[in-house]
C-alpha positions, -999 to 999 in steps of 0.1 A, spaced: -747 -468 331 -774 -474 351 -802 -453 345 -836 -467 368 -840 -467 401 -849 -506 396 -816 -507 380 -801 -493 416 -818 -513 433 -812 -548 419 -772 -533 418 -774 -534 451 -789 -568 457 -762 -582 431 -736 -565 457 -752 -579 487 -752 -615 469 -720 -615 461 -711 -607 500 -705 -567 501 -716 -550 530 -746 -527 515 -765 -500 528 -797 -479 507 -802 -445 513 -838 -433 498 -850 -399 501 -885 -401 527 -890 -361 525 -886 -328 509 -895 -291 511 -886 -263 490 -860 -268 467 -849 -304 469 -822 -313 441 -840 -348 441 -876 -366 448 -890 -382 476 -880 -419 466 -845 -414 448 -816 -441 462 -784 -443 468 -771 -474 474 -732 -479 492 -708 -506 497 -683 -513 529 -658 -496 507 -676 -465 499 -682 -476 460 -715 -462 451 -745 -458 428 -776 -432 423 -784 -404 438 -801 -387 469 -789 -350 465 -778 -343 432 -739 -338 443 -749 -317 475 -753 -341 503 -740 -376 489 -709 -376 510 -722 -374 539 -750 -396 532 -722 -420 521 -704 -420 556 -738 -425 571 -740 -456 551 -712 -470 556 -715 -460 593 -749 -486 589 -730 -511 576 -705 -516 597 -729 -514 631 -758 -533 618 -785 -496 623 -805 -479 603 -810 -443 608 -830 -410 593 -803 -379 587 -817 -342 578 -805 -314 556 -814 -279 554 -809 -248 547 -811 -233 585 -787 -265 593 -745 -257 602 -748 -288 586 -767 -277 557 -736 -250 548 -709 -278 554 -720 -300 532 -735 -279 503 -770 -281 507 -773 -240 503 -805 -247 474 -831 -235 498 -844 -266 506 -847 -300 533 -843 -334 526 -844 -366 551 -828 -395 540 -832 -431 551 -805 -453 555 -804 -488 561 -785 -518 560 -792 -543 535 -795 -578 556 
């Protein structure tokens, strides 16, 4: 089990080495009642095998398609959640708070 965000991180550079398309989600901001700090990872392969977390449960699906959605057209991009968000309710973020996630592909 991987326990460190170091442990994350180098998962995903063994993953990118061995030629899996890779994307890292990290969190960049929170207000309120965030299940997880500013600086937690997620990191995602082509095939939707992942590791880490960015939401605690609440979000990671989404963040998920979002990566894979970076890896397979090369961009990186910033997605929201919040409690005022339709998106928010969708996906389970209903704790009160926001997060912003950054997603990129690992090159």
């Amino acid at each position: 089990m991987l326990s460190t965000e170091t442990d994350i991180l180098s998962a995903a550079e063994a993953w990118r080495r061995a030629g899996r398309g890779v994307a890292v989600a990290t969190v960049i901001e929170t207000w309120g009642s965030a299940p997880r700090p500013v600086g937690s990872h997620l990191v995602v392969d082509a095939d939707g095998n992942f590791l880490g977390s960015v939401s605690g449960g609440c979000v990671e699906g989404a963040v998920i398609t979002e990566a894979m959605d970076a890896i397979a057209d090369g961009r990186p991009r910033v997605i929201a959640f919040g409690v005022a968000d339709e998106t928010a309710w969708r996906v389970g973020l209903s704790c009160g708070g926001r997060i912003r996630v950054y997603v990129e592909p690992v090159t």
